[in-house]
PARONU-549155 format. One record per residue (C-alpha): residue in one letter; z negated, y negated, x negated. Coordinates in Angstrom, 3 decimals, padded with zeros to 6 digits. Example, Ala and Ser with C-alpha at 12.3 -4.5 7.8 and 13.67 -1.06 7.14 Angstrom:
<rs>
res=a | Z=-007.800 | Y=004.500 | X=-012.300
res=s | Z=-007.140 | Y=001.060 | X=-013.670
</rs>
This chain:
<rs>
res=x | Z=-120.588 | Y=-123.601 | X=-110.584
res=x | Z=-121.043 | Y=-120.349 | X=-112.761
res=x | Z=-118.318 | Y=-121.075 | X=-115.481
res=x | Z=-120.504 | Y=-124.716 | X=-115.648
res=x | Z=-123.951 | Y=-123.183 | X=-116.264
res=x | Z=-122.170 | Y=-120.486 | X=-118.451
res=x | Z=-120.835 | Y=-123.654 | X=-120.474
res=x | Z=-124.168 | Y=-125.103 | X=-120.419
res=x | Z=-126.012 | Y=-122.650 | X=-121.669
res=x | Z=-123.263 | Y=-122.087 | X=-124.316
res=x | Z=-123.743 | Y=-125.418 | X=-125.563
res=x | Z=-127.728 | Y=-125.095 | X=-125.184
res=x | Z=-127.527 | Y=-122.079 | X=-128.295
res=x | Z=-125.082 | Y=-123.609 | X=-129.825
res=x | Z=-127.350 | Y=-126.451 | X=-130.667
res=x | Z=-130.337 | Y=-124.297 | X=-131.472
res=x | Z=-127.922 | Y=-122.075 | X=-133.751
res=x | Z=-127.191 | Y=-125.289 | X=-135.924
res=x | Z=-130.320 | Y=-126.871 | X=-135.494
res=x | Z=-131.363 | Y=-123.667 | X=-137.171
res=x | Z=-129.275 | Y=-123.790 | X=-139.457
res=x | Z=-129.830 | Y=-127.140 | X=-140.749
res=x | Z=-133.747 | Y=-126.619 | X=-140.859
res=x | Z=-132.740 | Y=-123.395 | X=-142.701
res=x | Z=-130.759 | Y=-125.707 | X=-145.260
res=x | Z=-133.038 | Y=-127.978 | X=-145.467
res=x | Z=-136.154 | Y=-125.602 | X=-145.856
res=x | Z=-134.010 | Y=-124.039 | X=-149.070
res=x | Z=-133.630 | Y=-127.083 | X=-150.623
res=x | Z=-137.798 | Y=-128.053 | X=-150.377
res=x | Z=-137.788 | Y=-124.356 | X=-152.249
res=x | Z=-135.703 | Y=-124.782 | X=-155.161
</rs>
C-alpha cells in the first residue's frame, strides 16, 4: 500500500512539473 501511494503521488508532481512547464513554454512564447 505505501510503495502505491508513494507512486501516486510521484505521478501527481510529475504532472504538475510538466504542466508547469508547458504553461511556462507557452507563457514565453505570448512574450516574444
Amino acid at each position: 500500500m505505501a510503495g502505491n501511494n508513494r507512486s501516486e503521488s510521484t505521478d501527481a508532481i510529475m504532472v504538475i512539473f510538466e504542466h508547469q512547464k508547458q504553461f511556462h513554454r507557452r507563457a514565453s512564447c505570448d512574450a516574444s
